[in-house]
N, C-alpha and C positions, 0 to 999 in steps of 0.2 A: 226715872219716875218709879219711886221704889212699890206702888200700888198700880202699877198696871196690870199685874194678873187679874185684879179686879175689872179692868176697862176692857180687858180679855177674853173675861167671862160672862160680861155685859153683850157684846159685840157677838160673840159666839153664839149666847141664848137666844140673844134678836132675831139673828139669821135662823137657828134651828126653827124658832117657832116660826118664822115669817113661811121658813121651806112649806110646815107643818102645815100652816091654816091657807097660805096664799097660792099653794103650787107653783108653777109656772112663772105666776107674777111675783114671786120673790127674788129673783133673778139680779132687777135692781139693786132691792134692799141688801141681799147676802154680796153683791159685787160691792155697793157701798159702803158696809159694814167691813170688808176687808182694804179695800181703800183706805178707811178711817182707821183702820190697824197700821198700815202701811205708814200713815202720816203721823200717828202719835206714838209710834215702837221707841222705844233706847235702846232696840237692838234688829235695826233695819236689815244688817249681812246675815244676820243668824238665820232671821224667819227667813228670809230668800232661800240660803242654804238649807233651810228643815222642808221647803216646797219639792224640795226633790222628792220627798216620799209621798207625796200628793199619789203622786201613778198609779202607786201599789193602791191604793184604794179605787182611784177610778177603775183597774182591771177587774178587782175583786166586781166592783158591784156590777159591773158592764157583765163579767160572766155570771154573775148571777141571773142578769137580766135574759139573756143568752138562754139558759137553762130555765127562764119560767118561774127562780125562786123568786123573783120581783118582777113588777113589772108598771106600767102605766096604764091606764082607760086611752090614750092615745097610743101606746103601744112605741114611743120616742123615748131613745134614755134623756133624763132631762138633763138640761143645761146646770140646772140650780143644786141638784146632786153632787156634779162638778165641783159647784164654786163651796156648796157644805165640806166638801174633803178638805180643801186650800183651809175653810177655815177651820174644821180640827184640827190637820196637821199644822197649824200657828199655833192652836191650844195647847202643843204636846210643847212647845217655850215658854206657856208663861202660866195658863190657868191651870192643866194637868200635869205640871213640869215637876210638880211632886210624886207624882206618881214613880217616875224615872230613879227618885232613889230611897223607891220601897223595893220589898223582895218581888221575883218577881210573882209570885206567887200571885199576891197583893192587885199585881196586874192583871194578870191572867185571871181569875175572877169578878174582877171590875169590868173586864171586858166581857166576859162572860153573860154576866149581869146585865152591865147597862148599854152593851150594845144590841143585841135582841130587842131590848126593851125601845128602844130608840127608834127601829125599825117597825117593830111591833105597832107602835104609836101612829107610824106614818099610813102601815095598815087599816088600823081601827077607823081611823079620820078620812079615810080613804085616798091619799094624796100616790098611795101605793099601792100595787095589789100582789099577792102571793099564789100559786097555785097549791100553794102547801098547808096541810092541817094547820091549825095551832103549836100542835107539840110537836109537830116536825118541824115548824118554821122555828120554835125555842132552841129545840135539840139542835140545829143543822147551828141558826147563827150565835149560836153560843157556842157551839167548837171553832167556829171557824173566828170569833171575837177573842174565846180565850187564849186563840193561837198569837189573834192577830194584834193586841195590841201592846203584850211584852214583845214581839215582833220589831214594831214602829218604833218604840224606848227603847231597842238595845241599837236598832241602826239609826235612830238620833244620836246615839252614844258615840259611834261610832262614826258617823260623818263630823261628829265637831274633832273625834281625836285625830281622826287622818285627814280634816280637808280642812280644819281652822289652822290658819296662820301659826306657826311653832311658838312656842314659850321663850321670854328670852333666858339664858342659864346664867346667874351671876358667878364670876371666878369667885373660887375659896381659896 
């Protein structure tokens, strides 16, 4: 399905805003926005194997939580947090799978950018909350995005060169 980066970033945008306006009750939507990834992929082993770097995000935000940079009016890391990570790290195969072969520069300011921003967002609408200024919570998650998402592209990079099935070598 050579436009499913499209259905990829349909499915991803769903889930972000569902997280964004529904809280809690998105949970559903973002589990079955990734299900419907799972069922309509042409590349079902890849996303599995790109789920491993799932973690690194849930650790990130869990210790953010930890530390007070995030947090909830329940004070529970949510469920739907979780399932938002499952579904960037799919995005980094098909909708932001461009990014992986810009510099990394390229990346590392995109995350800078639009991760803050994304958080920021969940801020404002209050589905989040921060004990941090404004331009702390910019400054803090925009180092930690700039790090983090040439991070994720270079160990995509690298779990498909060392954990995908070898190339076959034709004799010369």
């Amino acid at each position: 399905m050579p436009a499913f980066w499209l259905i990829n970033l349909a499915l991803f945008q769903l889930g972000w805003f569902a997280a964004l306006l529904l809280n809690q009750h998105a949970v559903a939507i973002l589990a079955s926005t990734v299900l419907l990834h799972f069922c309509l992929s042409p590349t079902k082993k890849a996303d599995l194997l790109i789920l491993l770097l799932a973690p690194i995000g849930w650790v990130l935000d869990y210790s953010l939580f930890q530390l007070d940079y995030l947090g909830t009016d329940t004070g529970i890391f949510p469920i739907w947090l979780l399932l938002l990570w499952v579904s960037f790290i799919l995005s980094l195969n098909h909708s932001l799978k461009w990014l992986s072969q810009q510099h990394r520069l390229i990346a590392s300011l995109s995350g800078m950018i639009f991760g803050p921003l994304s958080y920021l967002s969940a801020t404002k609408v209050g589905v989040l909350t921060s004990s941090l200024t404004p331009l702390v919570f910019i400054l803090v998650f925009g180092a930690l995005w700039a790090l983090l998402l040439p991070t994720l592209l270079a160990l995509r990079h690298r779990l498909f060169k060392y954990l995908s099935p070898p190339q076959r070598r034709e004799n010369t």
